[in-house]
C-alpha positions in Angstrom: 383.5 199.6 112.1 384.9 200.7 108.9 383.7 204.3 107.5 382.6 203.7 104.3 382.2 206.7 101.3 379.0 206.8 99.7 378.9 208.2 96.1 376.8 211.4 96.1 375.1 212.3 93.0 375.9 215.8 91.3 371.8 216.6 91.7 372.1 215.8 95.6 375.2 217.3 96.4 373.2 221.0 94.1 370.4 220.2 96.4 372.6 220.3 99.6 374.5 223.1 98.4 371.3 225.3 97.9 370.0 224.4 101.1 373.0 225.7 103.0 372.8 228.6 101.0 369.2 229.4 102.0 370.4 228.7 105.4 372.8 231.4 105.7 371.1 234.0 103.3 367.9 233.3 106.4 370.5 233.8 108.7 371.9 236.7 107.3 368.9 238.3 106.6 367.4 237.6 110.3 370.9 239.7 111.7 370.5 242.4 109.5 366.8 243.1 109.9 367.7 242.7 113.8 370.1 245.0 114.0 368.1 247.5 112.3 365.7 247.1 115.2 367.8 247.4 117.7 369.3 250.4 116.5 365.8 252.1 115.8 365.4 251.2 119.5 368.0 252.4 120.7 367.7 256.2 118.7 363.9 256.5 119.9 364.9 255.9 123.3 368.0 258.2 123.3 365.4 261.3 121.9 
């Protein structure tokens, strides 16, 4: 079966492009706030 190419619409692909970004500033913000824990941890354990 053939693949066939949809036309996306300029609103839907802003949509999806805005999603992904969300996505990644989450995921970026998750990592950073993480690390900061971890390395809170890891000072008040090494007092």
């Amino acid at each position: 079966m053939a693949h066939v190419e949809h036309p996306v619409s300029e609103e839907a692909f802003t949509a999806d492009r805005q999603r992904m970004l969300n996505g990644f500033t989450s995921a970026t913000t998750f990592s950073i706030v993480a690390a900061v824990v971890i390395l809170g941890l890891m000072g008040f354990f090494l007092l």
